[in-house]
C-alpha positions, 0 to 999 in steps of 0.5 A: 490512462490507467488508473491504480489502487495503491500505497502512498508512502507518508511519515518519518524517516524509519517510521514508515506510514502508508495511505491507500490511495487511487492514482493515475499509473504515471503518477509518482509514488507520493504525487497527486491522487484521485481519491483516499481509500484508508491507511495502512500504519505498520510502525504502530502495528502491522495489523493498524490498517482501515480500508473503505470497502465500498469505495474501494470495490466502486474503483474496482468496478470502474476498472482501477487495478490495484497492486499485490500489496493492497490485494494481500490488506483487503485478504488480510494475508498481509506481511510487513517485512521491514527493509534492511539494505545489508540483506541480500534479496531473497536471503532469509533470517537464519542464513 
């Protein structure tokens, strides 16, 4: 079985906060997990996120792979984009 680096949603309604954790590929998006790398908080700011490093490249040497999300904060390229339902996908601001 696969296992992957990813974001496990926590927090309030509206206020959304994240752990970055290792889990099994079937498990669900909040279920169990195999380890806790860090957090990533974009209610306080979108730049409050810690991620272990050297825990994270030791599952990446055992072959976990991580998803795009997680790649972008460990690159520091990362760019929270707030949900809103009434947009449509791929839709931009001034459209």
């Amino acid at each position: 079985m696969s296992v992957t680096i990813r974001l496990a949603r926590v927090g309030k309604t509206n206020a959304p906060a994240y752990k970055v954790v290792v889990a099994q590929t079937k498990d669900k998006r909040t279920g169990k997990y195999l380890d806790v790398l860090g957090y990533f908080n974009p209610s306080e700011s979108p730049d409050s996120y810690e991620i272990d490093k050297e825990k994270y490249l030791e599952w990446k040497s055992k072959g976990a792979l991580s998803t795009e999300a997680v790649e972008k904060l460990m690159e520091g390229t990362y760019e929270y984009k707030v949900y809103d339902p009434a947009k449509k996908e791929g839709e931009e601001e001034g459209e």
